[in-house]
Structure formats: C-alpha cells, structure tokens
N, C-alpha and C positions, 0 to 999 in steps of 0.2 A: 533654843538653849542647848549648848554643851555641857553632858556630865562627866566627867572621869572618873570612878572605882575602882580604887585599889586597897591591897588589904594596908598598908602603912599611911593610907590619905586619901584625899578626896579634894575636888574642886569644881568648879562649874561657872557659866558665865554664859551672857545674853548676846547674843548679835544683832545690830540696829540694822539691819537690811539696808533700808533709805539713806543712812551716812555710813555703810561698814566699820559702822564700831561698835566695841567691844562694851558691854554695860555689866554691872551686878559681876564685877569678879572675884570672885572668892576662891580661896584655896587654903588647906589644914595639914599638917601631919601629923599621926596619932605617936604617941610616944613609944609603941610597942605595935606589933601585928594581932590585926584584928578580926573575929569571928562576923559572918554575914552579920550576924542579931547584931551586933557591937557597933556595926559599919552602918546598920538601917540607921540604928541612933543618932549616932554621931548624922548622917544626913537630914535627918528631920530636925533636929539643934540646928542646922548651918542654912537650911532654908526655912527655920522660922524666924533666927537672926538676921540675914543677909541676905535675904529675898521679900519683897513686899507686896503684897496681896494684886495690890493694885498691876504691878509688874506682871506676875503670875499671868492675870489674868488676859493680858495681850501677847502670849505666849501662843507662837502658833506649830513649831513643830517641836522635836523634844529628840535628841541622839545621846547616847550613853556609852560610853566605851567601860569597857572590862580588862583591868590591867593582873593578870593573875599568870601563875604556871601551871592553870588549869585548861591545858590545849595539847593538840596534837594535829601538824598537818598532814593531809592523807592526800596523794596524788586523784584525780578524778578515775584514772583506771583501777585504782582499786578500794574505791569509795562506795558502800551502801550504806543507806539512812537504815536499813535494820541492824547494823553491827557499831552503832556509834558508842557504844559500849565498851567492844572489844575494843577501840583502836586509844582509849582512855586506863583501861584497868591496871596494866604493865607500867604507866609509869605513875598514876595516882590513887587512894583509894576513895573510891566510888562509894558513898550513900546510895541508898534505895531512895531517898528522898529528893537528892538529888536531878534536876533537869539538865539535860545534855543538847544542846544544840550546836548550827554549825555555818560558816560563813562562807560564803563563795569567792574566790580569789582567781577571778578569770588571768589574770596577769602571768600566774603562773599555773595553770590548768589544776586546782588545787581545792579544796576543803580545811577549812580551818575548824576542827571538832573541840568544841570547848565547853564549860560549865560555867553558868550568869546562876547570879545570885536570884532565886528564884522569890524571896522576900523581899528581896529592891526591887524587883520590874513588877509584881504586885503592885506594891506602896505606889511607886511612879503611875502606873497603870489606874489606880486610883483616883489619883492629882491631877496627874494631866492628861488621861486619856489614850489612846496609840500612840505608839513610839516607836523608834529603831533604836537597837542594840548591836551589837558588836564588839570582837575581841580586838586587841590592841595589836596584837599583834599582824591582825590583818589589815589595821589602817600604814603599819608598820610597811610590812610586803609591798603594801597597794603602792608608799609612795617610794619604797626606794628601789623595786623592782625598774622603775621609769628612769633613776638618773644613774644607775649603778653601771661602772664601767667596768671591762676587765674583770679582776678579782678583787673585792674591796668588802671591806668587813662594816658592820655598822654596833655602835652598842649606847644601848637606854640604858641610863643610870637611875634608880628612884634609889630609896634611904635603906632599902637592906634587899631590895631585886633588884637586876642586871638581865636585861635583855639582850639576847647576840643574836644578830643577822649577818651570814654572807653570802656573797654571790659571785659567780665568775660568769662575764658577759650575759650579765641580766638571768643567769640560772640561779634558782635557790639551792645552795646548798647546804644550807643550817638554819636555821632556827629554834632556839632556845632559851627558855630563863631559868636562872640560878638565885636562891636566897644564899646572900651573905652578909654577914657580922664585924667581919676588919676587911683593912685592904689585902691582908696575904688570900682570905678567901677570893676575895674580888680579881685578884690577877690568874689566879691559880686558873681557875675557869676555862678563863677566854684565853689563854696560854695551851690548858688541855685542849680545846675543842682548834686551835692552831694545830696544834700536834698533830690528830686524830686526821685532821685534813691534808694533813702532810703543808701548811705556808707556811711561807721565807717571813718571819717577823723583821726580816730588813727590809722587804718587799713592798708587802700588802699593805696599803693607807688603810689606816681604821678610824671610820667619822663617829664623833661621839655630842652627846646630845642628854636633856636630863640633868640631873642635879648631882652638877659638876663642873669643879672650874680650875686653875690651873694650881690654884696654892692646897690643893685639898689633896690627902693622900692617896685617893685611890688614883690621879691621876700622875703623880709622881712612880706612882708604879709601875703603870702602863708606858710612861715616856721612860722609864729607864730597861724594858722588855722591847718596846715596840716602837720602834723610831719614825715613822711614820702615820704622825697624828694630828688630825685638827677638828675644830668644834665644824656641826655640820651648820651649812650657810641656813638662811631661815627667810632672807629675802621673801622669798613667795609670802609666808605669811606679815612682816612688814607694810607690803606691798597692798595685799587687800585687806591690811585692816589700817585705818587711820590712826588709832588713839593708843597704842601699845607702849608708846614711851612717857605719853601721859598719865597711864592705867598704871602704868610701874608695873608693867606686864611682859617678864621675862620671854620671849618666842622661843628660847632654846629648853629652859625649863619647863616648858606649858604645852611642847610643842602638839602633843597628844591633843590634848582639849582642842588649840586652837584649829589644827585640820583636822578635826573631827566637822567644822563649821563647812568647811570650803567644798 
C-alpha cells in the first residue's frame, strides 16, 4: 500500500502485485491546511470508509510519502545525524516534540533532513506493523535526477503547495516548496527562484505535474512568463500499472503515490 500526507490531502491505494493493478484508490482534499491531529483524523475517517478489513489484512508492505516544506537538503560532506536540528531551525520552527529524521539521496550525494508526523507513523505502526516512510521530495530528486537534461526545471502543483526542482545536467540546484493562495503567489515564486539562478525563462523547459491543467490559472501564468512548458510524460507509470484508466486514476495528478509503488 501507498500512502500520500499532505497537510491540504491525503490519498492512498493498494497494488495487486500478480496483475499490477492498482486496488482501494482513494484520494481527499481538505478544504483548509491541516494540523498533524486534524490529518490523523481525517486518515482514520478514509481508511475506515474506504478501506475493508478484509483488504487490510492481505496487506503486506506499507510506504508513506510526506509531502510538507518540512525539509532541507544537506550535501553528504556536510551532513551529521548530531546537528539535524541545526540544518532545519533557520528556515522552520522546530517543536521540542517534534521528530526529525532523514533520507538518503545517493543520486545526488545528498540527505534529505525532514519532519514526519510523529502521530501518523504511530497510528500506522499500530495497524500495520513496520513500514517505510519518506519525504516527497526525495522520491522527487530520485526520479528526476535520472531523466533531467541540461537545465530543466521541474514543479509539483498540489492545492496551495508548489514544489520546484532544478537541475543543470543532472546537478541539483534547487530544491524547494512554497505555500500559495492565488496564482500571482504561485508565479511569483518559481519566477524568483529563475531570477536568483540567473535562467533565460526563454530557455529553460519547465515540466509540470500535479493538480494542474491547461484552463486553470496558475497555468496561464506560467505560459505567459515561461514559454517553454509541458505536462511531464507518466508513461512509466501507465506502463506498469494496468487499470489506471479504469481506476479514473489521473498518473499526472497521483504521480507521487503512484511511484512511491514501483
């Protein structure tokens, strides 16, 4: 089973191994951004409704993705697990309550230092036992480190976060997420973080991906900044899962969950 947690939603869904397809898909958007307590909820509501016991219980592994701007990547030269503190404080504020853990990004010699919600991997930890977790943004990294040419920007749209990744010939050079409210927020952004890089918005193909399509404003904004755009391909996921257009299972909106599976 793939989980997805994010503070505006939630989703999850079952993989038949023996036919690669996709079972029990479910997905929510909360009307407002939501506190861990709020997020446990709303997850126990959607796997009491939308999940069946019986299911559950032939459940054999269990991955969770974390879609938050509770991260920071630390190159491996100057990474220690005693200072994962420091390398979070500067840009978020830190509870004492708070768990900090961190992900391994060999692709780009990297650490991905982030905060999982410490009352979800309980609860889970509960239900189903051992699990892997993980930030989103490092499934992010993992897959576009591999097809990234040149300089080429990437950015995940969800309902009021915007994730930007770029790279010039497979180096990372950014990584980032921003909360926004209208599209002036939403261009402003990935327009700054162009700037600060010094790229040609005539230049640089920016692939986009995420809850976004071509009649929607924030993309009207982007194609009137940035001439060089397209939705990113999804084939691969298509490809090993059979039932996705039966599932009414967007691959461009879902794409997180879905190679959280592969």
């Amino acid at each position: 089973m793939s989980i997805l947690i994010a503070q505006d939603g939630l989703s999850f869904c079952i993989l038949n191994k023996k036919q690669n397809s996709i079972e029990n898909f479910h997905t929510e958007s909360f009307s407002k951004i939501l506190n861990p307590e709020k997020i446990l909820e709303e997850l126990k509501k959607a796997f009491k409704f939308h999940l069946l016991e019986e299911t559950k219980q032939k459940i054999t592994s269990v991955k969770v993705i974390y879609s938050n701007a509770l991260y920071s990547i630390v190159p491996h030269t100057y990474f220690s697990e005693e200072n994962l503190t420091d390398y979070l404080k500067f840009n978020i504020k830190i509870l004492k309550t708070d768990f900090i853990a961190f992900d391994h990004i060999e692709a780009i010699e990297a650490k991905n230092v982030f905060i999982p919600y410490t009352n979800i991997n309980n609860y889970l930890l509960d239900n189903f036992g051992e699990f892997n977790y993980k930030h989103a943004s490092t499934l992010f990294i993992e897959q576009f480190s591999e097809i990234a040419n040149q300089t080429e920007a990437y950015v995940y749209v969800e309902k009021n976060m915007l994730s930007l990744y770029i790279f010039k010939d497979k180096e990372l050079l950014l990584a980032n997420s921003f909360e926004y409210f209208t599209p002036q927020d939403f261009i402003y952004y990935i327009l700054f973080c162009f700037e600060q890089l010094k790229l040609d918005t005539e230049k640089v193909r920016l692939k986009i991906l995420g809850k976004i399509n071509e009649t929607d404003s924030t993309y009207n904004y982007l194609y009137t900044y940035i001439k060089e755009i397209e939705f990113l391909n999804t084939s691969l996921l298509t490809t090993n899962f059979t039932n996705l257009s039966q599932k009414q299972i967007n691959p461009k909106q879902n794409f997180l969950l879905l190679s959280n599976l592969l």
